[in-house]
C-alpha positions as CSV (number, residue, x, y, z in Angstrom):
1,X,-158.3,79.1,52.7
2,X,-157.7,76.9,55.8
3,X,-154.7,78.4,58.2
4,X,-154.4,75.0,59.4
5,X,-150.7,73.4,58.8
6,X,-149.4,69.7,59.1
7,X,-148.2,69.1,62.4
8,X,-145.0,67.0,62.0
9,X,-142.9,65.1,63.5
10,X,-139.6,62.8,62.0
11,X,-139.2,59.4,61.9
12,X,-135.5,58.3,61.8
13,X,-134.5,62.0,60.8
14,X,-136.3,61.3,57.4
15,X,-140.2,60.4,57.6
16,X,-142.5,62.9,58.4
17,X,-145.3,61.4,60.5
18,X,-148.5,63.5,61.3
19,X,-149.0,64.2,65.1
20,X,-152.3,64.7,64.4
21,X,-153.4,61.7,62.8
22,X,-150.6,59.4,64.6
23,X,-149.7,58.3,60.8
24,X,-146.9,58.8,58.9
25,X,-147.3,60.1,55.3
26,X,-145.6,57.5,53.1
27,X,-144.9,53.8,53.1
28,X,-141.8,53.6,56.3
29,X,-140.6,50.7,53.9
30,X,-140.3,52.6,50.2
31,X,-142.6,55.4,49.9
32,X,-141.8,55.4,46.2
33,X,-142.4,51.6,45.5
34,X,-145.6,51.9,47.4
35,X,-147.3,55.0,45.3
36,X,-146.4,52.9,41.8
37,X,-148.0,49.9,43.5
38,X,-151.1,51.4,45.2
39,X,-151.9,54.3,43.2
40,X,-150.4,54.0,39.4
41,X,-150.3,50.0,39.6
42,X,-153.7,50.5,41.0
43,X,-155.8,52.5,38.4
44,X,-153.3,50.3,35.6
45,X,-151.0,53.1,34.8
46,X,-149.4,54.5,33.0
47,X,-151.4,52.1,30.4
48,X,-154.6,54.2,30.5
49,X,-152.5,57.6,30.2
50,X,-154.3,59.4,27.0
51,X,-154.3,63.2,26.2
52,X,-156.2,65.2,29.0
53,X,-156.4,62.3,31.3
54,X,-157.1,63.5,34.8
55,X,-156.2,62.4,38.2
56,X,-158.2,63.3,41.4
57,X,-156.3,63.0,44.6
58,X,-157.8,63.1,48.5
59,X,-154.9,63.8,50.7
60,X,-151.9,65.7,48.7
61,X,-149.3,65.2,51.9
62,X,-145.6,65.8,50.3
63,X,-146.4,65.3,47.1
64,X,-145.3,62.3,46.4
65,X,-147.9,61.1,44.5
66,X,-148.3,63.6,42.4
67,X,-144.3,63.7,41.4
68,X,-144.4,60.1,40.8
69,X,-147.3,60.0,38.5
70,X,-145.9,63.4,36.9
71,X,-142.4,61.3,36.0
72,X,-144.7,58.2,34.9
73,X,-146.5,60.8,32.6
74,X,-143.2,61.9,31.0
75,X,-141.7,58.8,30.7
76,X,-144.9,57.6,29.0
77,X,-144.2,60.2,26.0
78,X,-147.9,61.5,26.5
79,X,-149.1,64.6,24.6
80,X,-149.9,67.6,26.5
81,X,-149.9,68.0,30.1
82,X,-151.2,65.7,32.6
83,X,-154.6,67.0,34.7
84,X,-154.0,66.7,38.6
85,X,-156.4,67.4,41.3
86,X,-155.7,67.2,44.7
87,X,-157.4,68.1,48.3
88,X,-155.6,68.8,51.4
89,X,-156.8,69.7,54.6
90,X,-153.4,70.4,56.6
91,X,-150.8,71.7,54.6
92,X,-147.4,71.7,55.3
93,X,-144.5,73.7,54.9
94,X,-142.5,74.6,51.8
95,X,-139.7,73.5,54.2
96,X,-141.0,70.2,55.5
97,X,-142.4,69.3,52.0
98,X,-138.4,69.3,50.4
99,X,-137.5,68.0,53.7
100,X,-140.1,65.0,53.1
101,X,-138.9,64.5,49.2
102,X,-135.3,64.4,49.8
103,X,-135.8,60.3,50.4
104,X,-136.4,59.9,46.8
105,X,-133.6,61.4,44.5
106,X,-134.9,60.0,41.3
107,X,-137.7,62.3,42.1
108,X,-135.5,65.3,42.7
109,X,-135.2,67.5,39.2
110,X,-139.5,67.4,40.0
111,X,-139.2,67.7,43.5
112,X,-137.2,70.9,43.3
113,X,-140.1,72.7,41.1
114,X,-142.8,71.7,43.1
115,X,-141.6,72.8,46.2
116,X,-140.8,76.0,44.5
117,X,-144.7,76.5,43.2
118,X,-145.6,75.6,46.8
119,X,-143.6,78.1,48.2
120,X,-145.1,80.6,46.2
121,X,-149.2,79.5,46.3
122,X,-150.0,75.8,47.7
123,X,-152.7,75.7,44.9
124,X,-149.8,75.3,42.7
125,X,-151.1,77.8,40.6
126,X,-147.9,79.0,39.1
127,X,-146.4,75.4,38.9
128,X,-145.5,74.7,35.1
129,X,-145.7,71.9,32.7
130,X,-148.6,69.9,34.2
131,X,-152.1,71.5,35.1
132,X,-152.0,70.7,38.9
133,X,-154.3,71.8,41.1
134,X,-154.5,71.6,45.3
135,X,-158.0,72.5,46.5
136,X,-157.2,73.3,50.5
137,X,-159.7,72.7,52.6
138,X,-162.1,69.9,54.1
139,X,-162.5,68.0,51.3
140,X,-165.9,67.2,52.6
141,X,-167.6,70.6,51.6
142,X,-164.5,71.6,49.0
143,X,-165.3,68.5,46.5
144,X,-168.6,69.2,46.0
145,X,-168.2,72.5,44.6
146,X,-165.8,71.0,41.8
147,X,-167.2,70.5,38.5
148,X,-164.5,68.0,37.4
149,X,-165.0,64.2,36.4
150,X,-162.0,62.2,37.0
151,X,-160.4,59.2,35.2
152,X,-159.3,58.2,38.2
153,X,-159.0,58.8,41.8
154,X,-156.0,58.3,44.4
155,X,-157.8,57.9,47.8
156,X,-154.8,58.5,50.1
157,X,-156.2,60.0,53.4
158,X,-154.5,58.9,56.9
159,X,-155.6,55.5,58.3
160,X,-159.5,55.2,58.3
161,X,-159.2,54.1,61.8
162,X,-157.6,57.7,62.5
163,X,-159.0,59.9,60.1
164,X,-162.0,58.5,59.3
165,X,-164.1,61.5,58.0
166,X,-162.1,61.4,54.6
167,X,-163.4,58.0,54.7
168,X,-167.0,58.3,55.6
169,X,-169.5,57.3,53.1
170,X,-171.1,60.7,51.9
171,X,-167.3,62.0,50.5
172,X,-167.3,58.4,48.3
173,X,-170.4,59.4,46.6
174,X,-169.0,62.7,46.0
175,X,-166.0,60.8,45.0
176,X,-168.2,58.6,42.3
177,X,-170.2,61.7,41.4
178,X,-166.6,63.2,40.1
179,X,-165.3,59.8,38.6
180,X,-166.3,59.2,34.7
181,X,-168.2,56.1,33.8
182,X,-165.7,53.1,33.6
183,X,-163.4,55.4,35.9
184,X,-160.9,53.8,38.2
185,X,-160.1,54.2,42.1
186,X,-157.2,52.9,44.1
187,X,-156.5,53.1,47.9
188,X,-153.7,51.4,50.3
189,X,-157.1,50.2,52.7
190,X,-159.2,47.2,52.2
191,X,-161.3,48.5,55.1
192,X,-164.7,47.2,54.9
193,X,-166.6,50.5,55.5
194,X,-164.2,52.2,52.9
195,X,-165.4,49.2,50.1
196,X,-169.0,49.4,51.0
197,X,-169.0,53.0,50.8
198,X,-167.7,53.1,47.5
199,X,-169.7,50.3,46.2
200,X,-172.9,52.6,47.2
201,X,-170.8,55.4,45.4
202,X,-171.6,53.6,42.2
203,X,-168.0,51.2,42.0
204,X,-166.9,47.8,41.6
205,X,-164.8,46.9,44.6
206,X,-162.0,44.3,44.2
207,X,-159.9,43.3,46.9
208,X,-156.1,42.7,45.6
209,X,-153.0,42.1,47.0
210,X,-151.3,45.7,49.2
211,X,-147.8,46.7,49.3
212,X,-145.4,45.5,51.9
213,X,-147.0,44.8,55.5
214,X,-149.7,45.3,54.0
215,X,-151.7,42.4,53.1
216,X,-154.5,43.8,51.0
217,X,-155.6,47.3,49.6
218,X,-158.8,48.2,47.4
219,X,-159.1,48.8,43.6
220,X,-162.6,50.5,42.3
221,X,-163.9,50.8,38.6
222,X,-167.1,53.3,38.3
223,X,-169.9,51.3,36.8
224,X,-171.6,52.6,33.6
């Protein structure tokens, strides 16, 4: 397991940004409003929510994304437990991470158990009521050992113009190798080298509107 942790820093007492990456983890607008848009809104959730539906994640940060799709999953009266996969290269704290997840209350009664499972194992191993996983490590040798295929895929790595190696072109095609036919993908970029690499991944790329400041982002469907 990596022994490499987020470096942090806070934004107005309340936003952790990464000193490493120069980025901060969530939307300094509405972090919330901006994972339904991006992410669920994205991969048109919680419409395609059926039994054993799984989510692949690059970049777990505070969580956030996880939490919000896991109170989507709930509120969408799905059988059985939602499938969550996530890779994270710097790890924060138990700390930081409630720290981080105090800006959304309505996310608090979920909130309060994660950070608890990530206090005790950051794989979430002993987290309850949802089969989440957190692979740690650089996702560009850890995904290729999964044996997973996805329904859909968050692609929420820092800015490609600062982090661009969970960007580059050889982790999409892992990223369509673990993405079923007629799979989804959603990402907060439109950058061009992020599109083309996941058209060559095997997707159809559409450009739509982004959230905020943010003109555009990308939306992805596998191809049969």
């Amino acid at each position: 397991m990596s022994d490499q942790r987020a470096n942090l820093e806070w934004r107005d007492g309340a936003i952790p940004v990464s000193t490493r990456f120069d980025d901060p983890y969530f939307s300094l607008d509405n972090g919330l409003a901006e994972t339904r848009h991006v992410f669920l809104q994205g991969n048109d959730l919680p419409e395609r929510f059926v039994p054993g539906f799984h989510i692949a994640e690059l970049g777990f940060g505070t969580g956030l994304n996880f939490l919000t799709t896991w109170a989507a999953w709930e509120g969408a009266g799905v059988d059985g437990p939602l499938r969550f996969t996530s890779f994270e290269g710097f790890p924060m704290s138990a700390d930081e991470m409630a720290r981080a997840l105090e800006a959304f209350p309505e996310l608090a009664p979920y909130a309060a158990r994660l950070v608890s499972a990530w206090g005790e194992d950051p794989t979430l191993a002993t987290l309850e009521g949802v089969e989440a996983r957190v692979v740690i490590g650089d996702a560009r040798e850890t995904l290729a050992r999964q044996d997973f295929v996805a329904d859909a895929w968050f692609l929420d790595g820092f800015s490609p113009a600062k982090n661009p190696e969970l960007w580059d072109a050889d982790l999409m095609a892992e990223v369509g190798r673990h993405t079923k036919s007629g799979g989804s993908a959603a990402t907060y970029t439109a950058a061009g080298f992020v599109r083309r690499g996941l058209d060559a991944a095997g997707f159809d790329v559409t450009r739509v509107p982004g959230f905020g400041r943010k003109r555009h982002m990308s939306v992805a469907r596998k191809r049969g």
